[in-house]
Backbone as a printed PyTorch tensor [residue, N CA C, xyz], in Angstrom:
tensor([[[  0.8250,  -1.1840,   0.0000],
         [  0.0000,   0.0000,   0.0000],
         [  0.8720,   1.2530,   0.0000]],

        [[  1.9840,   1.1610,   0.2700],
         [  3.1580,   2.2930,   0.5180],
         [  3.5070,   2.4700,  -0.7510]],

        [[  3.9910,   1.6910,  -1.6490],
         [  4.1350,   1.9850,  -2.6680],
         [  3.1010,   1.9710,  -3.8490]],

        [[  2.1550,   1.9800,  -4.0000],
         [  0.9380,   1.4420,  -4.9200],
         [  0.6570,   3.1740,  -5.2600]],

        [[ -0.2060,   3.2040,  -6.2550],
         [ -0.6090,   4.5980,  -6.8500],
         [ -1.9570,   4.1980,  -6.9000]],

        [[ -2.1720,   5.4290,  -6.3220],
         [ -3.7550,   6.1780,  -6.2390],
         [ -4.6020,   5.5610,  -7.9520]],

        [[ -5.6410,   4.4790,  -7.5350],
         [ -6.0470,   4.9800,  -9.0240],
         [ -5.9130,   3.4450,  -9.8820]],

        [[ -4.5860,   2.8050,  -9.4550],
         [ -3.5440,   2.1590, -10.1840],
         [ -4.2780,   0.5400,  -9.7430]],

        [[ -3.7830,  -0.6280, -10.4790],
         [ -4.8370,  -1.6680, -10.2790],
         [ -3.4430,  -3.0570, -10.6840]],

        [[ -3.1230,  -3.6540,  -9.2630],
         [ -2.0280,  -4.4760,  -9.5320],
         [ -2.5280,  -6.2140,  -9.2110]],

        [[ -2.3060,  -7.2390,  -9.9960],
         [ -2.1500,  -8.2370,  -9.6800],
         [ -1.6340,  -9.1320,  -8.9490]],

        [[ -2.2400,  -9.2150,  -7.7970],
         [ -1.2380,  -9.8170,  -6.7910],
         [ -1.6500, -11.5890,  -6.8230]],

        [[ -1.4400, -12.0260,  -7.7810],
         [ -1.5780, -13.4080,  -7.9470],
         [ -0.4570, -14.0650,  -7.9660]],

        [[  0.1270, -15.0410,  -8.8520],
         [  1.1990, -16.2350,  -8.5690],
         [  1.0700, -17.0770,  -9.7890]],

        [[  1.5890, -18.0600, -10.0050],
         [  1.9270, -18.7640, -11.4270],
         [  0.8230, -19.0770, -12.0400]],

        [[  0.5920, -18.7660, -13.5120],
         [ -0.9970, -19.2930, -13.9270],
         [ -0.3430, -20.5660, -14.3610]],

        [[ -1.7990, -21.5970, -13.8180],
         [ -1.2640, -22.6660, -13.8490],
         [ -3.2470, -23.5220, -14.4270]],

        [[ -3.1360, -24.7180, -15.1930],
         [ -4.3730, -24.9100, -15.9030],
         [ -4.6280, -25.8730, -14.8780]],

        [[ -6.1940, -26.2980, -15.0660],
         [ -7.2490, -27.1460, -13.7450],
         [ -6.1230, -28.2830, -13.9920]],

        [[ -5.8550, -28.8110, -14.3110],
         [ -5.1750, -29.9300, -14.5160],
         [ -4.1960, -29.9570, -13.7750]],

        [[ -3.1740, -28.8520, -13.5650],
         [ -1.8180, -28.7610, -13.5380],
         [ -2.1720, -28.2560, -11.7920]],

        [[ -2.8140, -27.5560, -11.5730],
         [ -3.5360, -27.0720, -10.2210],
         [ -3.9990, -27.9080,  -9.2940]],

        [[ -4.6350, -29.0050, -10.2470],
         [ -5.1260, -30.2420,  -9.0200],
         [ -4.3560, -31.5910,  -9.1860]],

        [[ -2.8250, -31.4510,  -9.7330],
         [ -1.9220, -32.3490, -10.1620],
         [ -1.2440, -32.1470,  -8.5700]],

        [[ -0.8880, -30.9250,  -8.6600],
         [ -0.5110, -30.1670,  -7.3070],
         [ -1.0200, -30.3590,  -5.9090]],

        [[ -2.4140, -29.9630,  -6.0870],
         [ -3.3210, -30.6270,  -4.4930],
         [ -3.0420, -32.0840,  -4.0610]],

        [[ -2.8420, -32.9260,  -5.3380],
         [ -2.7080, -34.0670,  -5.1060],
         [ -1.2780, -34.4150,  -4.2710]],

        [[ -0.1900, -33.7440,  -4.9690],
         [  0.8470, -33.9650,  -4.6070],
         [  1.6680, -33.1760,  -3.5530]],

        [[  0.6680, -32.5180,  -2.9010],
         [  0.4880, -31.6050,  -1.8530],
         [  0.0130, -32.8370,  -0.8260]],

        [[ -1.2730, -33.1640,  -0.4150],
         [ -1.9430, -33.3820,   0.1740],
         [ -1.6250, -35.4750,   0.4000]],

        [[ -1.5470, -35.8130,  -0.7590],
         [ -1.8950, -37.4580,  -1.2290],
         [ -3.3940, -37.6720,  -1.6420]],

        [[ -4.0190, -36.9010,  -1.5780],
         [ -5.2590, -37.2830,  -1.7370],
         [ -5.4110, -37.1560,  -3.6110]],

        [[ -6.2740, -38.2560,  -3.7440],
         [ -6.2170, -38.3280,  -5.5390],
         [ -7.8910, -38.1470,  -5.7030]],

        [[ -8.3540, -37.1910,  -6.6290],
         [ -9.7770, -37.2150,  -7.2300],
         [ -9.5220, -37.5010,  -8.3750]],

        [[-10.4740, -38.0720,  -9.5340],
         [-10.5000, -38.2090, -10.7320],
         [-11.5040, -36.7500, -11.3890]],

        [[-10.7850, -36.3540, -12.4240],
         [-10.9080, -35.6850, -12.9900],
         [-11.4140, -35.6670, -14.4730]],

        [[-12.7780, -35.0790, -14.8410],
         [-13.6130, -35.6620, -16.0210],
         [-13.1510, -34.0570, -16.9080]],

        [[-12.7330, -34.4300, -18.1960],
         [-13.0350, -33.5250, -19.3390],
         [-14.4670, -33.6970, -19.9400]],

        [[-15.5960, -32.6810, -19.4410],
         [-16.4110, -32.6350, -20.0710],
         [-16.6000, -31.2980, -21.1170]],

        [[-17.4340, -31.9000, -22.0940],
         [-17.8660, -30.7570, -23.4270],
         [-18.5380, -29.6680, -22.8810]],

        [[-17.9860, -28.2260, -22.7110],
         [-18.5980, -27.0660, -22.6010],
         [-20.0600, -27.0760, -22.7690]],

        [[-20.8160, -27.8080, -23.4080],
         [-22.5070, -27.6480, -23.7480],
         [-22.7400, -28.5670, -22.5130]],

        [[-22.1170, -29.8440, -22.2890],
         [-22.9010, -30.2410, -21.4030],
         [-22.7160, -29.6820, -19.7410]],

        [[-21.6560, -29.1940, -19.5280],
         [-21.7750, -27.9880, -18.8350],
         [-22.2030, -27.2930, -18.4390]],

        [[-22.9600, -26.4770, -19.4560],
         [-23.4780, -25.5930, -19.5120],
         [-25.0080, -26.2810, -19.0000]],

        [[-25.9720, -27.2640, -19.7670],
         [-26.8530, -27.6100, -19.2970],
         [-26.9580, -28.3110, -18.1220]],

        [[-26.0660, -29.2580, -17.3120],
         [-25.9300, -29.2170, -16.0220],
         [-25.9200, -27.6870, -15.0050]],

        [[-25.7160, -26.4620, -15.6240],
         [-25.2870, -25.5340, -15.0900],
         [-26.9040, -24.8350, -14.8770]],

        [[-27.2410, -24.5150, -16.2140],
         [-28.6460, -24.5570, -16.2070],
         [-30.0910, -25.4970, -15.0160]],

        [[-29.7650, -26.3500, -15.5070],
         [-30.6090, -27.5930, -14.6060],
         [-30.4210, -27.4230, -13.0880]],

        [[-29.1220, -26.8610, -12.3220],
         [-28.6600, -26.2320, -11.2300],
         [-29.1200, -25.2390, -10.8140]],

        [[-29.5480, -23.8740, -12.0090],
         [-29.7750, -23.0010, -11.7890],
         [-31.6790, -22.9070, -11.3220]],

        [[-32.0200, -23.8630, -12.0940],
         [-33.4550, -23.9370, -11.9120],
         [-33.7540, -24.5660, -10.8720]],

        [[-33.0160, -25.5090, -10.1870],
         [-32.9170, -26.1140,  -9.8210],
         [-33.0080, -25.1220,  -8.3400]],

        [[-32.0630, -24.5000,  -8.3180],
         [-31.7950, -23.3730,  -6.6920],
         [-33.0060, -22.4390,  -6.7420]],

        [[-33.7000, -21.8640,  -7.8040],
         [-34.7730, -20.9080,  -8.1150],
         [-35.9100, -22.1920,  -7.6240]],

        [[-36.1880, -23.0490,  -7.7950],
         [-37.2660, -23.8530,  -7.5890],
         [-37.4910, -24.1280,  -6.0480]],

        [[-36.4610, -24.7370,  -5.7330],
         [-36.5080, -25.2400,  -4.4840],
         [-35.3510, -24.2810,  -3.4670]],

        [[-34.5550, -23.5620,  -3.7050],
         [-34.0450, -22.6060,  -3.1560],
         [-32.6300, -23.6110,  -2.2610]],

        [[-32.4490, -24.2190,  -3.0070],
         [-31.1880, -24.7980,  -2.8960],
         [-29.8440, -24.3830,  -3.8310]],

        [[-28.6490, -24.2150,  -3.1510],
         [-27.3050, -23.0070,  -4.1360],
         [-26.8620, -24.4150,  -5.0480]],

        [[-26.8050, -23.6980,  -6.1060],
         [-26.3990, -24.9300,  -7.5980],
         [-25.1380, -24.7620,  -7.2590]],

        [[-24.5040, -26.1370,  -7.8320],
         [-23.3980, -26.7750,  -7.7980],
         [-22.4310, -25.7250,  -8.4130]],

        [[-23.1880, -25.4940,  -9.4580],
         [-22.5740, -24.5070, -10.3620],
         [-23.1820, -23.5910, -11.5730]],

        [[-22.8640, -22.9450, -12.0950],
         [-23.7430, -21.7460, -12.5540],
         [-23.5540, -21.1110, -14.0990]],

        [[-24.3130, -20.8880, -15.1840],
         [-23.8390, -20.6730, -16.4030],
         [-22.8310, -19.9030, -16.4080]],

        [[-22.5510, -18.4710, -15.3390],
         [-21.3970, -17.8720, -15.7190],
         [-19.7830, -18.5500, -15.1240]],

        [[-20.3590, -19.3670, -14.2960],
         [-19.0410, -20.1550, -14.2100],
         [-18.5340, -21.1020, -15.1760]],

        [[-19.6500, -21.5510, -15.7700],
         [-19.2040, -22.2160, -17.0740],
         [-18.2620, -21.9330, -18.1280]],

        [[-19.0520, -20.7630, -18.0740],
         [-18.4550, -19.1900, -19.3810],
         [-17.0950, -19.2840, -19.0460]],

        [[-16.5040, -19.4950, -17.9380],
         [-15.4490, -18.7640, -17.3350],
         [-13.9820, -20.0080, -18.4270]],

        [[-14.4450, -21.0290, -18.7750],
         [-13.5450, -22.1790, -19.3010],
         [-13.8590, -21.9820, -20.7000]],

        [[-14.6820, -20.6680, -21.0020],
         [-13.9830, -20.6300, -22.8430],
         [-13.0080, -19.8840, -23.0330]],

        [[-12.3000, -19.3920, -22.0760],
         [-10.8980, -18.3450, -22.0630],
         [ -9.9590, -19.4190, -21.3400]],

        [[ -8.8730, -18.5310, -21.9640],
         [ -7.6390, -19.1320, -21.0900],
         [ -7.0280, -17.8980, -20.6980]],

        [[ -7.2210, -17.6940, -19.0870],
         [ -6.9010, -15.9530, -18.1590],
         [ -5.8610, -16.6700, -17.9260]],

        [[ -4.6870, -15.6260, -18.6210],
         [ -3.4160, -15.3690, -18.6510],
         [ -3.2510, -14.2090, -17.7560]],

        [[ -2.9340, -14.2890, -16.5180],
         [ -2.0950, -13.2660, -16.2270],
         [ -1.3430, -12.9180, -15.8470]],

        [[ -0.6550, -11.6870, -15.5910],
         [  0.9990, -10.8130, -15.2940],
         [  0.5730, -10.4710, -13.9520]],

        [[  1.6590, -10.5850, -12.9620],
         [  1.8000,  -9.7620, -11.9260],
         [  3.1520,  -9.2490, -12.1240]],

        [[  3.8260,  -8.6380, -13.2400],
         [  4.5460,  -8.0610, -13.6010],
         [  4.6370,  -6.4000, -12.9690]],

        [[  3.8670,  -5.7600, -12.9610],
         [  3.3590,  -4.4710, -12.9100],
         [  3.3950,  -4.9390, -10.9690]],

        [[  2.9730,  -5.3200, -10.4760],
         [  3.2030,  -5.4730,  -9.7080],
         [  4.6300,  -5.7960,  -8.6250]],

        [[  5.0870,  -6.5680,  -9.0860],
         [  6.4310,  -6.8580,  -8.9680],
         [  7.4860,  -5.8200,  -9.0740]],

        [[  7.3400,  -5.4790, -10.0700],
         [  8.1170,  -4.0700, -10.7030],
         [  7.6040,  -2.9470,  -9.9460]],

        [[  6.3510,  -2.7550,  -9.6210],
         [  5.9760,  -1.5280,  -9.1290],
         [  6.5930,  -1.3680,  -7.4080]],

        [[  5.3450,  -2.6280,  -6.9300],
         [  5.2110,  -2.7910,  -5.5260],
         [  6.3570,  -3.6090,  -4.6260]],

        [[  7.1580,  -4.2720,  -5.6190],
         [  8.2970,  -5.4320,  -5.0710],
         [  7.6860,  -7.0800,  -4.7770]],

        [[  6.6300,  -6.5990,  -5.1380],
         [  5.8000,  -8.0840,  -4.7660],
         [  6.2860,  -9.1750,  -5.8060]],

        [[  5.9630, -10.2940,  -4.3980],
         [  6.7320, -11.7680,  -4.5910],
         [  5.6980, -12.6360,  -4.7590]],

        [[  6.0110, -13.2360,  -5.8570],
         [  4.7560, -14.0480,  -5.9460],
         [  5.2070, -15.8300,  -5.1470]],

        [[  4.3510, -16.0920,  -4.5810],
         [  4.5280, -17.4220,  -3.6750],
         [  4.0380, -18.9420,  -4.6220]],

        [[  5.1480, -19.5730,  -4.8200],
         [  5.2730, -20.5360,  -6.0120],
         [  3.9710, -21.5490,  -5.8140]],

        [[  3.3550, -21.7880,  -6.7720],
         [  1.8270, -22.5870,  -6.5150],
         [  1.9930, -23.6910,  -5.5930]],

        [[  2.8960, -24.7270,  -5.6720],
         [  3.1850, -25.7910,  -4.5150],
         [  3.1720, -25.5430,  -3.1680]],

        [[  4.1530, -24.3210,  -2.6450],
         [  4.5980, -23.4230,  -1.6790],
         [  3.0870, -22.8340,  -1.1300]],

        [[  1.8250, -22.1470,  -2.2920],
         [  0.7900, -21.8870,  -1.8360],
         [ -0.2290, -23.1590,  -1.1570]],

        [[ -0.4860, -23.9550,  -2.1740],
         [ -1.6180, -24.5170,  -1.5410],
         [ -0.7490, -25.3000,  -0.4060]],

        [[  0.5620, -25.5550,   0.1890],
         [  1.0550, -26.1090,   1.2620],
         [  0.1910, -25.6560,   2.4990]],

        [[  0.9010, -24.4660,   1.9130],
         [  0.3240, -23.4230,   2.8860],
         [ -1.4880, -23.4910,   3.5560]],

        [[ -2.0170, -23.1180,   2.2510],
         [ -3.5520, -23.2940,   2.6700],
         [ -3.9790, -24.6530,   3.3140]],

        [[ -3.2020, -26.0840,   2.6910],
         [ -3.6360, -26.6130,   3.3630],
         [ -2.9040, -26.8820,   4.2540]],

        [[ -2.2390, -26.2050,   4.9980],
         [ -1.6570, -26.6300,   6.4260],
         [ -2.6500, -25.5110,   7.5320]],

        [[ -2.8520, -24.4870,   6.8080],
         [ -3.7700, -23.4290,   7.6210],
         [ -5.1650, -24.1760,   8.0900]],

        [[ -5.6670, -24.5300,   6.7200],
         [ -6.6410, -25.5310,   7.1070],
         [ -7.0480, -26.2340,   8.0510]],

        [[ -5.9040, -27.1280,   8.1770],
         [ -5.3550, -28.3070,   9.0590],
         [ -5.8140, -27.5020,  10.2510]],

        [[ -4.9380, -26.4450,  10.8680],
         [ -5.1210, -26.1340,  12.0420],
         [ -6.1890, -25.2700,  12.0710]],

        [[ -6.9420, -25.1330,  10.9820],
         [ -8.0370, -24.1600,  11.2290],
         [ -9.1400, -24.7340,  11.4760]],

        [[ -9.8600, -25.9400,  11.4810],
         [-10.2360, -27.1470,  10.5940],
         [-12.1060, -26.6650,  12.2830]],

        [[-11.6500, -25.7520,  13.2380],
         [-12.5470, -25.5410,  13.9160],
         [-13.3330, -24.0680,  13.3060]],

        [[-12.6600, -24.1270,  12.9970],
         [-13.0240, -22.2790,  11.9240],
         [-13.7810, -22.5480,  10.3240]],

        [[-13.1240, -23.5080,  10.2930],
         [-13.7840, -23.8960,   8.3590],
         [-14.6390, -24.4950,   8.3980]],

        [[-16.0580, -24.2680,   7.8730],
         [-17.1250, -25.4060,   7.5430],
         [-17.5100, -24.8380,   5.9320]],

        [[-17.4310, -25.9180,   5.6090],
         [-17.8880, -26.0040,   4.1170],
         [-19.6590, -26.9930,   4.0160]],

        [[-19.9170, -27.1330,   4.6690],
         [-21.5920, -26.8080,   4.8210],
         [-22.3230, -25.8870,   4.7340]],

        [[-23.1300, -25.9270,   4.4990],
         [-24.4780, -24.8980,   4.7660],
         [-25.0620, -24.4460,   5.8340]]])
């Protein structure tokens, strides 16, 4: 914040890395293995749909949602360059991160509920 400009809009993220390569990582973080499905963007999308009606009907939160769908026809590339350069910021290597989260976890594990 000491160094940042009024106005100015910096990326404070860390290695872009694809779903694949991200939960290659959790795995080899953690030991824990999920299987992982490549499905076709349309059917996606209508699971996403069917979710959505689904929470409007009965007022239950969908799994997932058309604009999250949307979100896997791009590939978000980004720089924390401008950042780095500007602010000195260090970006914390993706392995090094989710260690982290999940060791916070671990001891947080009275603080976190992922229920409803």
């Amino acid at each position: 914040m000491e160094k940042g400009k009024a106005g100015e809009r910096y990326i404070l993220g860390g290695e872009n890395a694809s779903f694949q390569k991200f939960f290659q990582t959790i795995r080899e973080v953690t030991s824990v293995s999920y299987q992982l499905y490549q499905l076709p963007i349309w059917l996606m999308m209508a699971f996403a749909k069917i979710q959505r009606w689904r929470a409007n009907t009965f007022g239950k939160p969908p799994l997932i949602t058309p604009p999250f769908v949307r979100r896997y026809l791009y590939n978000w590339v980004l720089s924390t360059e401008k950042a780095e350069r500007t602010l000195g910021y260090q970006p914390t290597a993706l392995k090094t991160g989710i260690r982290k989260t999940v060791d916070w976890l671990e001891e947080n594990k009275n603080l976190v509920s992922l229920e409803h």
